[in-house]
C-alpha positions in Angstrom: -142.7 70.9 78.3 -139.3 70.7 79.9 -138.5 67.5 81.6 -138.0 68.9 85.1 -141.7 69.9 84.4 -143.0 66.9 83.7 -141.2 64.7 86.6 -142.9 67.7 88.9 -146.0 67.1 87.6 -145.8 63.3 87.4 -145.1 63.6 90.9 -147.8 65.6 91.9 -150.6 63.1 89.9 -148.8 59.9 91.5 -149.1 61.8 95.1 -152.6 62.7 94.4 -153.7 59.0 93.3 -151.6 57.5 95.9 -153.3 59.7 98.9 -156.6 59.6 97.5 -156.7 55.7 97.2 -155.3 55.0 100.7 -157.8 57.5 102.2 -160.8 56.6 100.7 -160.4 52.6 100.9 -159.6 53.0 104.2 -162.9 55.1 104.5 -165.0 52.9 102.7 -163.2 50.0 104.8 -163.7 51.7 107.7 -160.3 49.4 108.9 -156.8 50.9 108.5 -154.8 48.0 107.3 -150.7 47.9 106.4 -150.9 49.0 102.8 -153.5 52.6 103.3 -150.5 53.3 105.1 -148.0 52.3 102.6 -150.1 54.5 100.1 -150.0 57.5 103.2 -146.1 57.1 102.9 -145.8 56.7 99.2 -148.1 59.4 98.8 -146.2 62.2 101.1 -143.2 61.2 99.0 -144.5 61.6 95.8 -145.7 65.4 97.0 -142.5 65.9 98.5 -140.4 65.8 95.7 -142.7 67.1 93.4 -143.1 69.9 95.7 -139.4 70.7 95.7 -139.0 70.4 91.9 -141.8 72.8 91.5 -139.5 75.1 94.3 -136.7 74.8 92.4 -138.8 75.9 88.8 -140.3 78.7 90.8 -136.8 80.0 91.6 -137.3 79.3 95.2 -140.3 80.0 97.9 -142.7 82.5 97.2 -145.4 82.9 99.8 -148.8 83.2 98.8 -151.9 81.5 99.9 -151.2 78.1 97.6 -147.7 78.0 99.6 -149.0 78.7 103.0 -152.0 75.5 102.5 -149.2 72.8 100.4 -147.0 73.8 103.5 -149.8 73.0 105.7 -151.1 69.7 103.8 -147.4 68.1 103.6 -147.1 68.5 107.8 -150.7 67.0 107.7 -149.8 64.4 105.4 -146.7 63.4 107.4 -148.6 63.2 110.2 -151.5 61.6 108.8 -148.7 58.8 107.8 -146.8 58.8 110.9 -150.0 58.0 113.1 -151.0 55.4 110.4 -148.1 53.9 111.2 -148.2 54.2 115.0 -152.1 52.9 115.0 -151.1 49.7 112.8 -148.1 48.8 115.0 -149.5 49.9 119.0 -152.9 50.9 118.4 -156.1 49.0 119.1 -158.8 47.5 116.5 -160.7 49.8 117.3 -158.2 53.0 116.5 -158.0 50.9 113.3 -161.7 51.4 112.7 -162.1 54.5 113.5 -158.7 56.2 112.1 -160.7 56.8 109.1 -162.6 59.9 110.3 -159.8 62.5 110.4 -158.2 60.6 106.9 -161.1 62.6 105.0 -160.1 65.9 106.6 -156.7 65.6 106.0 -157.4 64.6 102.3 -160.0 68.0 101.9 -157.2 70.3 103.1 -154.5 68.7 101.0 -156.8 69.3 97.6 -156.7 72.7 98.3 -152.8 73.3 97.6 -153.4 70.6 94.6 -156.4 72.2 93.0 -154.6 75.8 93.4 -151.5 74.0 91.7 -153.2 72.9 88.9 -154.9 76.4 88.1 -151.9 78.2 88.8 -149.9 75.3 86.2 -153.1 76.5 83.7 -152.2 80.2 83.9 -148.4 79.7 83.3 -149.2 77.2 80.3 -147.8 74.4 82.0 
């Protein structure tokens, strides 16, 4: 496997344990606290660049329905972190409580682009 391969898919596995840890002990917390969010942020990082190594192995952008949802799950994630952040710093206990509830959405839309990564990685014998 060529290294640029692995680092992509490195990235993608660190983004996906990274996201899936800050959401769901936040859920199961039910109370954001400093470091979901740090996990949020580490998280949309990891995708990011693994997302633009996997770009540059693709030969550039090619729009199908796996780019269309990993577009749409890294402005959710980014999002997702950004209010994080804006609820731990201004928002009240109880936005901390209840931030939770839309983590779990975000999460389910940003498997999709990761599951259809992972089959498409299969069928190119990645």
């Amino acid at each position: 496997m060529p290294p640029l391969v692995k680092a992509a898919v490195t990235l993608m596995f660190a983004a996906f344990a990274f996201y899936t840890v800050g959401v769901w002990s936040a859920a199961l917390s039910r109370h954001l606290r400093p470091w979901h969010a740090a996990l949020f942020w580490l998280g949309f990082s990891a995708d990011t660049a693994g997302t633009e190594m996997m770009r540059r192995l693709a030969g550039g952008l090619q729009w199908n329905f796996h780019t269309a949802t990993g577009a749409a799950a890294l402005a959710l994630m980014l999002g997702h972190a950004i209010w994080a952040t804006v609820v731990l710093v201004r928002g009240t206990e109880e936005r901390q409580r209840t931030f939770h509830r839309t983590s779990l959405v975000v999460w389910a839309v940003w498997l999709i682009p990761f599951v259809t990564g992972l089959i498409i990685g299969r069928q190119r014998g990645m």
